[in-house]
N, C-alpha and C positions, 0 to 999 in steps of 0.2 A: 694121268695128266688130263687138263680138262681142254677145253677147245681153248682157251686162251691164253696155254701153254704152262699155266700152272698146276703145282701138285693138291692132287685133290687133299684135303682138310688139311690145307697150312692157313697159316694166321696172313690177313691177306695184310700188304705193306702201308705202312702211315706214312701221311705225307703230310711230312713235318714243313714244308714250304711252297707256296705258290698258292694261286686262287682256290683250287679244288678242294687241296685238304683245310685253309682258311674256310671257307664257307662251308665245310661240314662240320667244323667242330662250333662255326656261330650256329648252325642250324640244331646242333644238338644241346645249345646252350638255352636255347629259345625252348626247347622241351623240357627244360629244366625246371621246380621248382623258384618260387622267389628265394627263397632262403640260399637257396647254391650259387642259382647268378653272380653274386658278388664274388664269390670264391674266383669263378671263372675271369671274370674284370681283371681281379687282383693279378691274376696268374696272368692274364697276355701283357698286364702292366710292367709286369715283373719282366716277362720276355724282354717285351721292347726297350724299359732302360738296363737290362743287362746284371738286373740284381740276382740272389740267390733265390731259389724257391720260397723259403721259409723268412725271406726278407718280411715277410708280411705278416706275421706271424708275433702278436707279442700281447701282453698282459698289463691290464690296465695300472697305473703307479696307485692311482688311489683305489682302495676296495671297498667295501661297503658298511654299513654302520648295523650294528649287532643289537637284537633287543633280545633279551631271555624272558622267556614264560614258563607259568607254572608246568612242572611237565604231569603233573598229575590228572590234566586233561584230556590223557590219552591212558589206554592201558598200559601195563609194565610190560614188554616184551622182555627188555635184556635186563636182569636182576644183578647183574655183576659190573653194570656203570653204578661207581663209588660219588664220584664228584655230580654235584647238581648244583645248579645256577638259577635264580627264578623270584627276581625283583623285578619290577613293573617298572621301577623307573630307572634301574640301571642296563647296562650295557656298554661296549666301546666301539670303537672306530679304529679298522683297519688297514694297514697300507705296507704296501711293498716293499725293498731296498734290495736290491743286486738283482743277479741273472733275471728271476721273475721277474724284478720292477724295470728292467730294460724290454719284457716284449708285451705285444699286448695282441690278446686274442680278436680276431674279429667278427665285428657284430654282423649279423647278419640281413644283407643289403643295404648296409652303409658304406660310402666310399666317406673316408675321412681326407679332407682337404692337408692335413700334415698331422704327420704320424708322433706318438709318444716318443721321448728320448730313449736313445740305446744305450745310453753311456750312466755309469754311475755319478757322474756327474750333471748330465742332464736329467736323471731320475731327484736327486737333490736338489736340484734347482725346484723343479715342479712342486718339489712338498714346499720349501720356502718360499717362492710365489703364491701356493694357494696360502697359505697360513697369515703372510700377509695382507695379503685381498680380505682374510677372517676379521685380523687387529679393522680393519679401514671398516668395514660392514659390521661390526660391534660397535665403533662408535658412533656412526652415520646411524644408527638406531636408536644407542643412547643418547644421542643430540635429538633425533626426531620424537621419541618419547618424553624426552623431559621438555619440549617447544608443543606438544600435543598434535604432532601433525602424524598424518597416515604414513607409513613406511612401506616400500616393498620386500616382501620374503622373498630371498634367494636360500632354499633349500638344503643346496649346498653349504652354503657358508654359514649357515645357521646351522650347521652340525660342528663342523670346522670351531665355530664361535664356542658352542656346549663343550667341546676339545679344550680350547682354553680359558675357559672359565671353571674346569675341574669335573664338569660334571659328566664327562665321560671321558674311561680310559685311552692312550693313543695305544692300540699295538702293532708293533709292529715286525712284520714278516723280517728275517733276516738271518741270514746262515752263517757269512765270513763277518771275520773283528773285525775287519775296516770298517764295513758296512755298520755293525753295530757300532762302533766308535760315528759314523756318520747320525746316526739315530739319537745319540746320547749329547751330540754337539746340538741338534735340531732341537731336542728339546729343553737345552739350556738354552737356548735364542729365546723362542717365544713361550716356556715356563709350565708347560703341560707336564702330567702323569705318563709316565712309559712302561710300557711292560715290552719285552724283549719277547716274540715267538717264533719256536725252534731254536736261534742261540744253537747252531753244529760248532762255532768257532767260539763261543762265547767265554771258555776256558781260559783262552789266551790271553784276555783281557779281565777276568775275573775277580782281580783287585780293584779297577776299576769299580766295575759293578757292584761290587760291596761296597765301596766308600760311599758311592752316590747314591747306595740303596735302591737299585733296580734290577727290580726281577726279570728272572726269564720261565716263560714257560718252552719247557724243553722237550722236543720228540718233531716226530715220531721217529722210534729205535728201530723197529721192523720191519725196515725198506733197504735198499739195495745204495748204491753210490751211483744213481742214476743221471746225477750233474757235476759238474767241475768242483759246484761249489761244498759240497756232499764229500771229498776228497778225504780229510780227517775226521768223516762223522763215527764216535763210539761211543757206546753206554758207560765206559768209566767217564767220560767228560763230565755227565751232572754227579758224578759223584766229586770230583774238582772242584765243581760249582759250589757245592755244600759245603763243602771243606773249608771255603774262601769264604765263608761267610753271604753267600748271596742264596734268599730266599726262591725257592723254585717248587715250580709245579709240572707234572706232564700231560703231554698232552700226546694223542694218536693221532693228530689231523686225519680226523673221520671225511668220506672213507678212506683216505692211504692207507690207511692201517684201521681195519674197521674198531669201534668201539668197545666191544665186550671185551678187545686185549687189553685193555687202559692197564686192567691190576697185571695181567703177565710182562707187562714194560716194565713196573715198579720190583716186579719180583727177579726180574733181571737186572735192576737196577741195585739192588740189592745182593747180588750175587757178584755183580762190581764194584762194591765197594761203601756202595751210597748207604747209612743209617738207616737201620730199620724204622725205628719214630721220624725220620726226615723224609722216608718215603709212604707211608702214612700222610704224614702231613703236606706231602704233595701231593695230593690225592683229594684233599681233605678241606683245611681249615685256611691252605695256602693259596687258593685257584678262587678260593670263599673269598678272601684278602683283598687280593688283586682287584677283585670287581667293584668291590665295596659294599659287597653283599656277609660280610662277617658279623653282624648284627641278626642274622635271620637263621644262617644253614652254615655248614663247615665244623661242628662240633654237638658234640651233645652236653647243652648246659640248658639249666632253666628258662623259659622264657624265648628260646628260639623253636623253629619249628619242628613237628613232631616227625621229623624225614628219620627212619632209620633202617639200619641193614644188617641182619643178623646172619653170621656166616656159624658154618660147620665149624671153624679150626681156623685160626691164624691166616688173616684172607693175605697174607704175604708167603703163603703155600701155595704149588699146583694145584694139590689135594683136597684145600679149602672146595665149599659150596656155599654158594648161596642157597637157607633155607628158609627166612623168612625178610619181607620190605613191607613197611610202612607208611605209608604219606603221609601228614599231619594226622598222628594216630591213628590212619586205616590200615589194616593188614590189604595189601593190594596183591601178593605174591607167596606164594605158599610152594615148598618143595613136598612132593608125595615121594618118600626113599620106597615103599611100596611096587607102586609103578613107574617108579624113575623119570619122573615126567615132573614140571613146575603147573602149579594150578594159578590162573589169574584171574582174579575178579576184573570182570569186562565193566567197561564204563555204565553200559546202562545195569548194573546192579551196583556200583559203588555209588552212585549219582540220584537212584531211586529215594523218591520220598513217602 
């Protein structure tokens, strides 16, 4: 025991109320990082009106807008990614629906004056708010272009606008058929391209989906039921999907599920059910589709480009290997069975003149 009657090496007591332990936890907040600061804000904010810890805690509704580039500007690491995307002028625009599109993560030392909605109905609001603000700032352009006067760019909505005007895909996050059923109602309102990603419930409404001809890229398989909304996720579900007539592609949401399993989802995929040629072509010519990149890459035909991947054995095997890729006609990857090892030509000797 020490002189001041306590046991020597115990955890000494927090005091969770009054001036003392208040002022040591601002004083420890003051040595904090700017980036953590806010954390700490959020959190005595949270005390004082009496909310949950994790009340603060959520994920932005709208996500970011996607550009693909050539990947052939880097070396090959992983020879076993099938699917490749890598048009200059395509890409889509991402956005939330359910559990995720209720929270939103926070930025770091920003206090937000009012928080994103929690509710799947305030997450729907938000998309058909912004989308109209798009219709109102498309034409408020179109008016000031065809009068010749200067216009302001708003960023935003000049992406939103390329959303409906076609020239970029809308996808959209979403696991439960409500939520997709919400998705599929939004973009019959204001008339854009959908693609459905991940689709865990998408089954359920899957006649749907076929009628109105929207795909879903489906995945990733290789996770756990780590949310409510996750509850019926199974790999026969895309084989359902298929069945119904609705074109699908998978996806690993890298990293959840890192990258190089893309082809062990499809071989699993395939072991429940799903068409060997339909998981092939979700892989393939299907994910090519979706983007609008079916014109360049997604098949081996004349005149698109020279991407190709030569496997051991039927790449819907474990056993398959990757033993040779290509990038528009360059051998960029090479397996040595020798020494068991993959050989890659590094950028500065593919790029050498």
């Amino acid at each position: 025991m020490g002189a001041a009657g306590v046991r020597r090496g115990a955890r000494p007591r927090r005091h969770r109320r009054g001036g003392a332990g208040l002022g040591r936890r601002r004083h420890q907040r003051d040595d904090l990082p700017e980036h953590r600061r806010g954390t700490c804000d959020r959190r005595r904010e949270h005390r004082r009106r009496g909310l949950p810890r994790r009340a603060g805690r959520r994920c932005h509704v709208r996500g970011g807008q996607a550009r693909v580039g050539q990947p052939d500007r880097r070396a090959v690491r992983r020879p076993e990614v099938v699917g490749r995307a890598h048009h200059r002028r395509a890409g889509h625009q991402r956005r939330r629906l359910g559990e995720v599109g209720a929270r939103r993560e926070p930025q770091a030392g920003v206090r937000r004056p009012q928080a994103d909605p929690s509710t799947r109905l305030g997450v729907a609001f938000v998309l058909r708010e912004a989308f109209t603000k798009a219709q109102h700032y498309r034409a408020a352009r179109a008016a000031a272009e065809a009068k010749g006067e200067p216009f302001a760019v708003d960023l935003t909505l000049d992406t939103l606008a390329r959303v409906l005007d076609g020239e970029l895909v809308w996808d959209q996050h979403t696991h439960r058929h409500d939520d997709i059923a919400t998705a599929v109602r939004l973009s019959e309102e204001f008339g854009y391209r959908l693609v459905v990603n991940h689709g865990t419930e998408a089954h359920k409404i899957a006649d749907v989906l076929a009628e109105k001809q929207i795909p879903v890229i489906f995945g990733p398989m290789l996770t756990s039921r780590s949310k409510v909304e996750l509850r019926d996720r199974a790999i026969v579900n895309l084989a359902t999907l298929a069945a119904a007539g609705v074109r699908v592609a998978i996806t690993t949401d890298h990293p959840v599920v890192p990258i190089n399993l893309l082809v062990l989802q499809a071989v699993l995929a395939v072991r429940d059910g799903l068409p060997r040629q339909t998981a092939l072509e979700a892989l393939t010519v299907n994910p090519a589709s979706f983007l609008g990149l079916d014109e360049r890459i997604g098949a081996l035909t004349p005149g698109r480009d020279g991407d190709v991947v030569i496997w051991s054995d039927d790449p819907l095997t474990t056993d398959a290997r990757v033993e040779h890729v290509l990038i528009e006609g360059r051998t960029v990857y090479t397996w040595d069975a020798a020494e068991r090892r993959g050989h890659v030509v590094e950028r500065a000797e593919r790029f050498a003149r």
